[in-house]
Jmol script that loads the backbone (N, CA, C; Angstrom):
load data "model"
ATOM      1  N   UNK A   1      98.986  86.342 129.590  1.00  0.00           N
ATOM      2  CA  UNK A   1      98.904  87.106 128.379  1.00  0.00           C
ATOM      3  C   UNK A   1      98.093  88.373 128.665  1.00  0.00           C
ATOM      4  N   UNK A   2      98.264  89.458 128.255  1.00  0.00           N
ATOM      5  CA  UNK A   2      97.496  90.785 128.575  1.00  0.00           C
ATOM      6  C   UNK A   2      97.505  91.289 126.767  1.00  0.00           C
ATOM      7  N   UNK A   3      95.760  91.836 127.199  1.00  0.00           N
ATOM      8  CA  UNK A   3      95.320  91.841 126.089  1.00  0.00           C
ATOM      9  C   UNK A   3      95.109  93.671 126.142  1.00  0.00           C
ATOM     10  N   UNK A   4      94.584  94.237 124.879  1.00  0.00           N
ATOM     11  CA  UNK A   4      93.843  95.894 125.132  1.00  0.00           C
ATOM     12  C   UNK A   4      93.018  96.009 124.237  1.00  0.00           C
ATOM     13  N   UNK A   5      92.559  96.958 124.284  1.00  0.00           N
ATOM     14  CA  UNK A   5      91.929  98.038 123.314  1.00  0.00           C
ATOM     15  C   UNK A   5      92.371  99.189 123.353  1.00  0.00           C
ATOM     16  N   UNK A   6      93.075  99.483 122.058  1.00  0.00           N
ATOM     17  CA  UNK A   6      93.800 101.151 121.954  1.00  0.00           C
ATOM     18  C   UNK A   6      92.661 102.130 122.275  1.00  0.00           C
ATOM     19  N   UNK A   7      93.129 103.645 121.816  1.00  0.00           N
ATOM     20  CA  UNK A   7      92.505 104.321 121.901  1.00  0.00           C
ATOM     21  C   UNK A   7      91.788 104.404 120.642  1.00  0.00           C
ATOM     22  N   UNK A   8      92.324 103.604 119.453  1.00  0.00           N
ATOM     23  CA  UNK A   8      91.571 103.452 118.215  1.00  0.00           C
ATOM     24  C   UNK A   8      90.090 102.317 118.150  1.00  0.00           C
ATOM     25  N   UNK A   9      90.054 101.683 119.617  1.00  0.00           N
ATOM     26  CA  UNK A   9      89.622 100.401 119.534  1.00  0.00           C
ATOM     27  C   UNK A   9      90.194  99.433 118.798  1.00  0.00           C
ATOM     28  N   UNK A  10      91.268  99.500 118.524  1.00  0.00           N
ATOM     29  CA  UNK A  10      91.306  98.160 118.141  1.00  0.00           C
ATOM     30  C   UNK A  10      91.963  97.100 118.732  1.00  0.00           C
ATOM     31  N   UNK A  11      92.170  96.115 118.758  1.00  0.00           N
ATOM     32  CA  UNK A  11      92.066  94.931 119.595  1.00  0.00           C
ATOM     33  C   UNK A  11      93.906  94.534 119.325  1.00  0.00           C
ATOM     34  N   UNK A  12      94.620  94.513 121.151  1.00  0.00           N
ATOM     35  CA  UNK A  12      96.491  93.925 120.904  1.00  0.00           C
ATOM     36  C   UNK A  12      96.394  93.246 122.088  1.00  0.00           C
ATOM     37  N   UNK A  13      97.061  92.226 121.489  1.00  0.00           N
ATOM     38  CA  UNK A  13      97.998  90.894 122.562  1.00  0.00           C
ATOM     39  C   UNK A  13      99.422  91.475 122.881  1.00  0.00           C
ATOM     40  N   UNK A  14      99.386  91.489 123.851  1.00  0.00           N
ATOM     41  CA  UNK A  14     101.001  90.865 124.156  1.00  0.00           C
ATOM     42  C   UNK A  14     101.515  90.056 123.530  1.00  0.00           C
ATOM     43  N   UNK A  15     102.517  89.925 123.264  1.00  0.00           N
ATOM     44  CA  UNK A  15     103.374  88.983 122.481  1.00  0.00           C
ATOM     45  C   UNK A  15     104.825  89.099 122.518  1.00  0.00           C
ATOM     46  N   UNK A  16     105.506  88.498 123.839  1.00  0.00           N
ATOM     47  CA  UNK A  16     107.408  88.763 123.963  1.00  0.00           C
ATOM     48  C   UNK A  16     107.303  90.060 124.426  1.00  0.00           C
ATOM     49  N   UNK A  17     106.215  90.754 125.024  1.00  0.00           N
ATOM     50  CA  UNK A  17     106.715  91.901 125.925  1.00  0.00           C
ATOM     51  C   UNK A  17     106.296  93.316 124.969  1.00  0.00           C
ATOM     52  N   UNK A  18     105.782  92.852 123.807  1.00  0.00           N
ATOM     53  CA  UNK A  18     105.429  93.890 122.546  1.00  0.00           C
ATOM     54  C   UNK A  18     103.950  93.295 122.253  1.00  0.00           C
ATOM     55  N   UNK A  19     103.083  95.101 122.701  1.00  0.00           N
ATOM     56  CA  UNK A  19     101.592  94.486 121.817  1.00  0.00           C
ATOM     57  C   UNK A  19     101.806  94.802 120.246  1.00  0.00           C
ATOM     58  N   UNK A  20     100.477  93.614 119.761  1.00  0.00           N
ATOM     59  CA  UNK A  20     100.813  92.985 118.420  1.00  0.00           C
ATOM     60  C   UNK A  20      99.009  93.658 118.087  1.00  0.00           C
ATOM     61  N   UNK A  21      98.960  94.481 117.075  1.00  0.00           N
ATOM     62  CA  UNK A  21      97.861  94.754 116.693  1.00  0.00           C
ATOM     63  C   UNK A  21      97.268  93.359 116.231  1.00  0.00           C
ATOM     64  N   UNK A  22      95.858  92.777 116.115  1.00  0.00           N
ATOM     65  CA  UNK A  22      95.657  91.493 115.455  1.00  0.00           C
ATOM     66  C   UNK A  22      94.589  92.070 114.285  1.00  0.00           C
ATOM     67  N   UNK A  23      94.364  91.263 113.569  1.00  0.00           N
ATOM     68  CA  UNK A  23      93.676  90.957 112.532  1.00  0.00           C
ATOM     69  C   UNK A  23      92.567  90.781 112.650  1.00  0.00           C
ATOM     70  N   UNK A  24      91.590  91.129 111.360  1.00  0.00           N
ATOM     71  CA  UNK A  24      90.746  90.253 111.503  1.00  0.00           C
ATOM     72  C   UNK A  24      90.814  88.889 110.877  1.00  0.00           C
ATOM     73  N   UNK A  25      89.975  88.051 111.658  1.00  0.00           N
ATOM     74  CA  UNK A  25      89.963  86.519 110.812  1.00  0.00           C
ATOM     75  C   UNK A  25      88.959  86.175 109.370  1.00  0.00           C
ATOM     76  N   UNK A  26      88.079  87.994 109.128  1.00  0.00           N
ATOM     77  CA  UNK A  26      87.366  87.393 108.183  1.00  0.00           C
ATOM     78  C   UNK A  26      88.198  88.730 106.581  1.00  0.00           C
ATOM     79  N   UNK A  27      89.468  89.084 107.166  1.00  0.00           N
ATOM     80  CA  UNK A  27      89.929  90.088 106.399  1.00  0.00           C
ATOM     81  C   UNK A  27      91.482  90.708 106.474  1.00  0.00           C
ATOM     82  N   UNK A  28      91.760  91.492 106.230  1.00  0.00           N
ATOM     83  CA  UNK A  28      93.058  92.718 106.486  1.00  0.00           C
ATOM     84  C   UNK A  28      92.820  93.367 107.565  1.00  0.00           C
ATOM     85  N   UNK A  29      91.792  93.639 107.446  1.00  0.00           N
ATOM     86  CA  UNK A  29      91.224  95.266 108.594  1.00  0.00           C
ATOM     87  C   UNK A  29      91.782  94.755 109.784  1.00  0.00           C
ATOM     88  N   UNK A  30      91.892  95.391 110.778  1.00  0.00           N
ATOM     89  CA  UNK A  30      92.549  95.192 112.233  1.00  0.00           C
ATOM     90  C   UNK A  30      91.339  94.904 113.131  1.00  0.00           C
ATOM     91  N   UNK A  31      91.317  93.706 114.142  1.00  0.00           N
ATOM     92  CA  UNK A  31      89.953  93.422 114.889  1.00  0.00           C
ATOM     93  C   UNK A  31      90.105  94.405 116.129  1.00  0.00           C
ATOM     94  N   UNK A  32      88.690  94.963 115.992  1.00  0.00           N
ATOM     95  CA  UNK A  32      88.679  95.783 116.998  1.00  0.00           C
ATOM     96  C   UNK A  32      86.979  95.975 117.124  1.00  0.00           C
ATOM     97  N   UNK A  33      86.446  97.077 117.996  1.00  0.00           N
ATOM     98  CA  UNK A  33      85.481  97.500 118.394  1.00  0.00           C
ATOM     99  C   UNK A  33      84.612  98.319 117.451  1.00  0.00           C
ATOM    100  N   UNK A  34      84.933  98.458 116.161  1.00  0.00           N
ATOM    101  CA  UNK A  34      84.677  99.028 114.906  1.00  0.00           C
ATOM    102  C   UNK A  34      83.935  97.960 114.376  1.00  0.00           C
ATOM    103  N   UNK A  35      83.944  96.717 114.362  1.00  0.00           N
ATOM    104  CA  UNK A  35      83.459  95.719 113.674  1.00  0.00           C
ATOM    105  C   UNK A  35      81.925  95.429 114.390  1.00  0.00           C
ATOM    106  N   UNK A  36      80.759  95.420 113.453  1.00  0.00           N
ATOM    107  CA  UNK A  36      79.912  94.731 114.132  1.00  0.00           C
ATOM    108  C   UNK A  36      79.630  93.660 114.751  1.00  0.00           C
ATOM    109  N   UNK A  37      80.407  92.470 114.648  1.00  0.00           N
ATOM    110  CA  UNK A  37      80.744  91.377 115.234  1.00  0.00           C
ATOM    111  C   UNK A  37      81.321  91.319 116.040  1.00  0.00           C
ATOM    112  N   UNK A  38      82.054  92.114 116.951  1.00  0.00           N
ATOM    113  CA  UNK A  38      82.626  92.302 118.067  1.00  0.00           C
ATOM    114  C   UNK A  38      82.098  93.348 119.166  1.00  0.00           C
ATOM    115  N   UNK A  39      82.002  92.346 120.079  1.00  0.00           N
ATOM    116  CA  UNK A  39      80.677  92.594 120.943  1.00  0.00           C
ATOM    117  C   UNK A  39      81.886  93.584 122.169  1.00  0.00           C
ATOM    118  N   UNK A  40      80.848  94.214 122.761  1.00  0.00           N
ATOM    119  CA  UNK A  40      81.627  95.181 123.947  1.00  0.00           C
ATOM    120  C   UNK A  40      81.887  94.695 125.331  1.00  0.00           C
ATOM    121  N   UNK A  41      83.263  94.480 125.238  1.00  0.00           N
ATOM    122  CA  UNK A  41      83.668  94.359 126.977  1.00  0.00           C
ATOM    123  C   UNK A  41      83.060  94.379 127.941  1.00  0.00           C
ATOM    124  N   UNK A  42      82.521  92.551 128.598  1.00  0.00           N
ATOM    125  CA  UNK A  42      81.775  92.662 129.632  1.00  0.00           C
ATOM    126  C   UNK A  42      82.230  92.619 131.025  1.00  0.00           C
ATOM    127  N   UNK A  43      82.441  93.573 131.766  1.00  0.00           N
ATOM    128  CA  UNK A  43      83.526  93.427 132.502  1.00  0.00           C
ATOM    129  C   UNK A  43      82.881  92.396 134.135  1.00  0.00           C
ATOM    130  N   UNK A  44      83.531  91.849 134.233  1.00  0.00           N
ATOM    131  CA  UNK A  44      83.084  90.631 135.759  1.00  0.00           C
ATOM    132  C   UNK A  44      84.698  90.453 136.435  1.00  0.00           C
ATOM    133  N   UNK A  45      84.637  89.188 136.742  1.00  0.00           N
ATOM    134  CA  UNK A  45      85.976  89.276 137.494  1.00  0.00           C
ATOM    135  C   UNK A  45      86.726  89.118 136.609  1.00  0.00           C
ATOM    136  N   UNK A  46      86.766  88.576 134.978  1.00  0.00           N
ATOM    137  CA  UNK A  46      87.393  88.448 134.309  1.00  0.00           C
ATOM    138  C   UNK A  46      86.731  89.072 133.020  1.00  0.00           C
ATOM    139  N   UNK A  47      86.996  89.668 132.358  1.00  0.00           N
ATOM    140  CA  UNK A  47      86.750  89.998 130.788  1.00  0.00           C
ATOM    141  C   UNK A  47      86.118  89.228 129.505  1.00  0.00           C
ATOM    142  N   UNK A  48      84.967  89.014 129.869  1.00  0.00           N
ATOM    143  CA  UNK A  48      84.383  88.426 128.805  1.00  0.00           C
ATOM    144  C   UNK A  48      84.279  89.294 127.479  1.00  0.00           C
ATOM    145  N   UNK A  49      85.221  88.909 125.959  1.00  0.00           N
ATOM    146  CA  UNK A  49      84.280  89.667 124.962  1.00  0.00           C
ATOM    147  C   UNK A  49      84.466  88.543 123.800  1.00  0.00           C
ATOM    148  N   UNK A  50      83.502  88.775 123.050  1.00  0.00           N
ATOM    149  CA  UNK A  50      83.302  88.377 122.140  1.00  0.00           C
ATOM    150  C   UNK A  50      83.477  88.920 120.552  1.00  0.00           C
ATOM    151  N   UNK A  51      84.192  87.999 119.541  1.00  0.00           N
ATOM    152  CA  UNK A  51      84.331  88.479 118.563  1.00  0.00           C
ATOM    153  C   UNK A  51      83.541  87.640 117.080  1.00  0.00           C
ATOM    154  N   UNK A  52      84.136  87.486 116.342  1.00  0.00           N
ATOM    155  CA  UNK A  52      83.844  87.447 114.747  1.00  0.00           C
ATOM    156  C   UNK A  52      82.913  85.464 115.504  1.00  0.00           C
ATOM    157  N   UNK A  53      81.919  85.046 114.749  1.00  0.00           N
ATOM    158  CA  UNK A  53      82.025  83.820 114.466  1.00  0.00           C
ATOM    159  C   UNK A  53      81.242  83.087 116.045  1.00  0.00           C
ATOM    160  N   UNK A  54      81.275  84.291 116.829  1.00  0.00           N
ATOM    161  CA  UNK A  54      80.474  83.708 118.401  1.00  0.00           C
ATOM    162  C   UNK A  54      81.507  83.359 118.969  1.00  0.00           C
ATOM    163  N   UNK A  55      82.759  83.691 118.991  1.00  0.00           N
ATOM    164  CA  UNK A  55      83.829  82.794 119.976  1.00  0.00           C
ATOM    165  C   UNK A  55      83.978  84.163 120.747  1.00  0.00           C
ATOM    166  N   UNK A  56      84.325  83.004 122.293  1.00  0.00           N
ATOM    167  CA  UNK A  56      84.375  84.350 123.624  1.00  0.00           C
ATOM    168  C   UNK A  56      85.938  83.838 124.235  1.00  0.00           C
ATOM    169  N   UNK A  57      86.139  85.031 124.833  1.00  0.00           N
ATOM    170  CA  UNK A  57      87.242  85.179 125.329  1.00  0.00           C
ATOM    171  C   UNK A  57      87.271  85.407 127.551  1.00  0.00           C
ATOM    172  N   UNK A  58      87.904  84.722 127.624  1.00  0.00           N
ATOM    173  CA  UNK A  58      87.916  85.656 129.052  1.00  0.00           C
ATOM    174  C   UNK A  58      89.485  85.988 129.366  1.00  0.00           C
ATOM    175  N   UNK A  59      89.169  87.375 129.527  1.00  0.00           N
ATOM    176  CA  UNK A  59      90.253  88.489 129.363  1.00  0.00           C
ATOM    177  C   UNK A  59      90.714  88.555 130.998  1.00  0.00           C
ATOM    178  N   UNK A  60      92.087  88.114 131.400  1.00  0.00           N
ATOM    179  CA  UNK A  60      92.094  88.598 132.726  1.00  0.00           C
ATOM    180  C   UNK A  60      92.744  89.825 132.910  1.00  0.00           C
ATOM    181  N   UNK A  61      93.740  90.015 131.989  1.00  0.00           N
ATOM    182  CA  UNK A  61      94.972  91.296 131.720  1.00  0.00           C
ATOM    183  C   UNK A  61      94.315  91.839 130.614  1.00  0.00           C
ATOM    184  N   UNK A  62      93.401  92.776 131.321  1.00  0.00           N
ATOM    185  CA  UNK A  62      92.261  93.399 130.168  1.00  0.00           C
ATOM    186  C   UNK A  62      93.042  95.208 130.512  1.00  0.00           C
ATOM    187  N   UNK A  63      93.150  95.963 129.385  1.00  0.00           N
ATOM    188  CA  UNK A  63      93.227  97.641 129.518  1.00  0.00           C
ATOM    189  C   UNK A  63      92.278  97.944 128.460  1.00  0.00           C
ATOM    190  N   UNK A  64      91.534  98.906 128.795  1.00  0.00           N
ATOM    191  CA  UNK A  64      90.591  99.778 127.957  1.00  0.00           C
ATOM    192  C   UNK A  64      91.116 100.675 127.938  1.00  0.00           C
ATOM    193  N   UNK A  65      92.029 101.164 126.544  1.00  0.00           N
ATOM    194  CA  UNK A  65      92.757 102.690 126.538  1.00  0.00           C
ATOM    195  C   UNK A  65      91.616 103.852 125.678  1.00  0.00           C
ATOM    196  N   UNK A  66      90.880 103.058 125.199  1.00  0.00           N
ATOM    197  CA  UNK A  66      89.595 104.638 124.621  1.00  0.00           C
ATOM    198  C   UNK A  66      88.875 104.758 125.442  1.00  0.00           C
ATOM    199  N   UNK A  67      88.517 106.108 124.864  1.00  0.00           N
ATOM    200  CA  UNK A  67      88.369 107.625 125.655  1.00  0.00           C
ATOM    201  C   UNK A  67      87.117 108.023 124.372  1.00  0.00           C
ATOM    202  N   UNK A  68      86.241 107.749 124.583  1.00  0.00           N
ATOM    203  CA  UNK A  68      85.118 107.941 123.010  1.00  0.00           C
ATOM    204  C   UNK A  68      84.553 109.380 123.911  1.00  0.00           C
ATOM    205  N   UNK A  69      84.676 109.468 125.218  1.00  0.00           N
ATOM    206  CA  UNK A  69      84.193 111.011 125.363  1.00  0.00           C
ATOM    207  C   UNK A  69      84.876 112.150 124.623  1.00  0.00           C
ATOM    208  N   UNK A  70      86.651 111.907 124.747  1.00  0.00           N
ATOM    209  CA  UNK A  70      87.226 112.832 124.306  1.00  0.00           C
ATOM    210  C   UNK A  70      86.865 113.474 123.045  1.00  0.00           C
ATOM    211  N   UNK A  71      86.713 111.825 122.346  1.00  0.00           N
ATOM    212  CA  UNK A  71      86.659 112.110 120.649  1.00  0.00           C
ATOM    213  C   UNK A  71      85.012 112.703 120.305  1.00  0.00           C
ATOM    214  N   UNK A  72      83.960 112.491 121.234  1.00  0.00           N
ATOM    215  CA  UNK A  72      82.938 112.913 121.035  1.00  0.00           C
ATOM    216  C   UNK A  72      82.901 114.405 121.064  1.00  0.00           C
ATOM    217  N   UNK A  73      83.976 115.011 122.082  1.00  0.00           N
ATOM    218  CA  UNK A  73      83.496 116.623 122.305  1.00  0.00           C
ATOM    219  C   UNK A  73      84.835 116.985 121.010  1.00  0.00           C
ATOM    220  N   UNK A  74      86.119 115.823 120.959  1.00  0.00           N
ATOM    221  CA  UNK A  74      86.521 116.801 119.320  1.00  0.00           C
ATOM    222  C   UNK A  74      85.513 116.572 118.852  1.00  0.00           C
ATOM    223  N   UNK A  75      85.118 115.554 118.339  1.00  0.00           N
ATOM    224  CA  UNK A  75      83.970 115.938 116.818  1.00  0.00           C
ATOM    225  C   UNK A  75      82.573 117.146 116.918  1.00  0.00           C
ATOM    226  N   UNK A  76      82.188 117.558 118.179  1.00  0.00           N
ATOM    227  CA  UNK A  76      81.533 118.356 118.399  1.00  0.00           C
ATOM    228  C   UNK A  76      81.878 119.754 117.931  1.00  0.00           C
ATOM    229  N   UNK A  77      83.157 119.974 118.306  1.00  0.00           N
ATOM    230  CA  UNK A  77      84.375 121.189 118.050  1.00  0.00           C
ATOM    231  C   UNK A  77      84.189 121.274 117.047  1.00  0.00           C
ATOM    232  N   UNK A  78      84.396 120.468 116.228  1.00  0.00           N
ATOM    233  CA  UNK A  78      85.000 120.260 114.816  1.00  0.00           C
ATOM    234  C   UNK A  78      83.809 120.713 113.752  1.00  0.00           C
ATOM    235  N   UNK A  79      82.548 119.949 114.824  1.00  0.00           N
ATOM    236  CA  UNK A  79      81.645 120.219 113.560  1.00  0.00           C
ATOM    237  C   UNK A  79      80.771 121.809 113.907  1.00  0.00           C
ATOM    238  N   UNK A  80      80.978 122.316 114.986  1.00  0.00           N
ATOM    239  CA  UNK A  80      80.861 124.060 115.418  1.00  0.00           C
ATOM    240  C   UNK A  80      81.851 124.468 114.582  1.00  0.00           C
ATOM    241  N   UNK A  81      82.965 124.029 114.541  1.00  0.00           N
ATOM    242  CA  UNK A  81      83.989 125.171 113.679  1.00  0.00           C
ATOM    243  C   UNK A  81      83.345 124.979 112.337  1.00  0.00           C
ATOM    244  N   UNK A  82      82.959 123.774 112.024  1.00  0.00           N
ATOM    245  CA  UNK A  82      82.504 123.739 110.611  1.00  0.00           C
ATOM    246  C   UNK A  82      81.279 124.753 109.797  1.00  0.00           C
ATOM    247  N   UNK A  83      80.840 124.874 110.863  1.00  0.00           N
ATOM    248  CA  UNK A  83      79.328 124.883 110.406  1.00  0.00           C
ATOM    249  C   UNK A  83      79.686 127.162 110.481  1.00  0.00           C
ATOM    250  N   UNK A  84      80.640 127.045 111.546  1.00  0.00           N
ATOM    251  CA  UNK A  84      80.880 128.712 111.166  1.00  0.00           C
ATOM    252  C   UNK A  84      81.534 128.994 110.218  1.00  0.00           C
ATOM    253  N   UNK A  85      82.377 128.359 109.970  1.00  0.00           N
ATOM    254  CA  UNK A  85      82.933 128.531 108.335  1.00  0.00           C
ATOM    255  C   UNK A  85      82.053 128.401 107.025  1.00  0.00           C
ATOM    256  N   UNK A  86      81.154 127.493 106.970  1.00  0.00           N
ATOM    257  CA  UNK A  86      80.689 127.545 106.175  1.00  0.00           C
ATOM    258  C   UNK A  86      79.474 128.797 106.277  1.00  0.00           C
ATOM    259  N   UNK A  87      78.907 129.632 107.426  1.00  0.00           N
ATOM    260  CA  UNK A  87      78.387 130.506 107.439  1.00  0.00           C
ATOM    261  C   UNK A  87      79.091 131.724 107.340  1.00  0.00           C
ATOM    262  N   UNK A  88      80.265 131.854 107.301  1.00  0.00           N
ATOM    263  CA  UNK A  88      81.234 132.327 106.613  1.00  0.00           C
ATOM    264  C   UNK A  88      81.512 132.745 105.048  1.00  0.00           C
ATOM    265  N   UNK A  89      81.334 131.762 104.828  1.00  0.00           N
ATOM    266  CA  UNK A  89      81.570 131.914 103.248  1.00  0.00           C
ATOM    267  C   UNK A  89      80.133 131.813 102.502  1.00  0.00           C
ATOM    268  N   UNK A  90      79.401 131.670 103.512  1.00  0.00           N
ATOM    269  CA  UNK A  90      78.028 131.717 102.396  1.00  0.00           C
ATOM    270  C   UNK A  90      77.679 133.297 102.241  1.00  0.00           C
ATOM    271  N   UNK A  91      78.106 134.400 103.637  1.00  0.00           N
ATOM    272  CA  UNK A  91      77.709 135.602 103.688  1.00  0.00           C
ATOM    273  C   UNK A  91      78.797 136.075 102.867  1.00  0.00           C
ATOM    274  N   UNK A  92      79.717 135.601 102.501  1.00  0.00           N
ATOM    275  CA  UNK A  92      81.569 136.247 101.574  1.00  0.00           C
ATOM    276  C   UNK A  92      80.351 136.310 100.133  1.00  0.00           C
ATOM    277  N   UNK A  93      79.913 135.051 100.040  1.00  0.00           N
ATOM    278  CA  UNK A  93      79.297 134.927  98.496  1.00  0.00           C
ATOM    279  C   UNK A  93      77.893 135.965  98.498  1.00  0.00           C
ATOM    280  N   UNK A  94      77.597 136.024  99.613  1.00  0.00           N
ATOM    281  CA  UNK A  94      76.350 136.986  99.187  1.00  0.00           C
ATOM    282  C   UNK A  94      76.604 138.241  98.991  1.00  0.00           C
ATOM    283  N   UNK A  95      77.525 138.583 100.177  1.00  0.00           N
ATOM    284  CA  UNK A  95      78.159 139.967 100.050  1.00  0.00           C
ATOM    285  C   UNK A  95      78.672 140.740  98.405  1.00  0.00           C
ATOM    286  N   UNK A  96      79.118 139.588  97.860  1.00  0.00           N
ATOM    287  CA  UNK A  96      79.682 139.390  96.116  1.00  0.00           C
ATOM    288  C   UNK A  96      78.495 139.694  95.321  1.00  0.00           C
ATOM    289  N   UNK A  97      77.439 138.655  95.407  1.00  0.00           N
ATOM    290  CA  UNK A  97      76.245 138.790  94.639  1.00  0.00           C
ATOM    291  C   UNK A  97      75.580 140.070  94.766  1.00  0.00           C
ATOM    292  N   UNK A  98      75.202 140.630  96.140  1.00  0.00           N
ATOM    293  CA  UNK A  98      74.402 142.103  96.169  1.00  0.00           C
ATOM    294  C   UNK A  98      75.396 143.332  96.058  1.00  0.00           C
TER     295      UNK A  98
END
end "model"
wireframe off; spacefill off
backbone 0.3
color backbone group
């Protein structure tokens, strides 16, 4: 069985040759690396992780597809573009007022 973590973190089995996003067991939400109860990929010869409830897994067909650097330098981007826009429009409004 081969297991992953998307690039969303969240947690797919194989299943007939198709990964199967899973669940959580205490909800709807999708189990993944978002949840505080799900502990981070310990990697050894086999994949230990742990989820909801203390139950462990050993992962042998383990892929880690996130990339949290990528998304760290978008949100960096994102929040520089932000922060000039809004210095943007604060000098549009002053420019108005004087």
């Amino acid at each position: 069985m081969k297991w992953k973590l998307n690039a969303y973190g969240n947690l797919l089995i194989e299943r007939k040759g198709v990964f199967v996003k899973q669940k959580c067991i205490n909800g709807h939400k999708p189990c993944g690396d978002h949840c505080p109860m799900f502990g981070e990929p310990n990697p050894t010869s086999a994949l230990d992780v742990e989820i909801c409830c203390g139950k462990k897994f050993k992962l042998y067909n383990f892929t880690d597809e996130r990339n949290y650097k990528e998304e760290s330098i978008r949100s960096e981007k994102l929040s520089k573009e932000l922060t000039k826009l809004k210095t943007s429009l604060l000098e549009e409004v002053f420019d108005e007022v004087l």
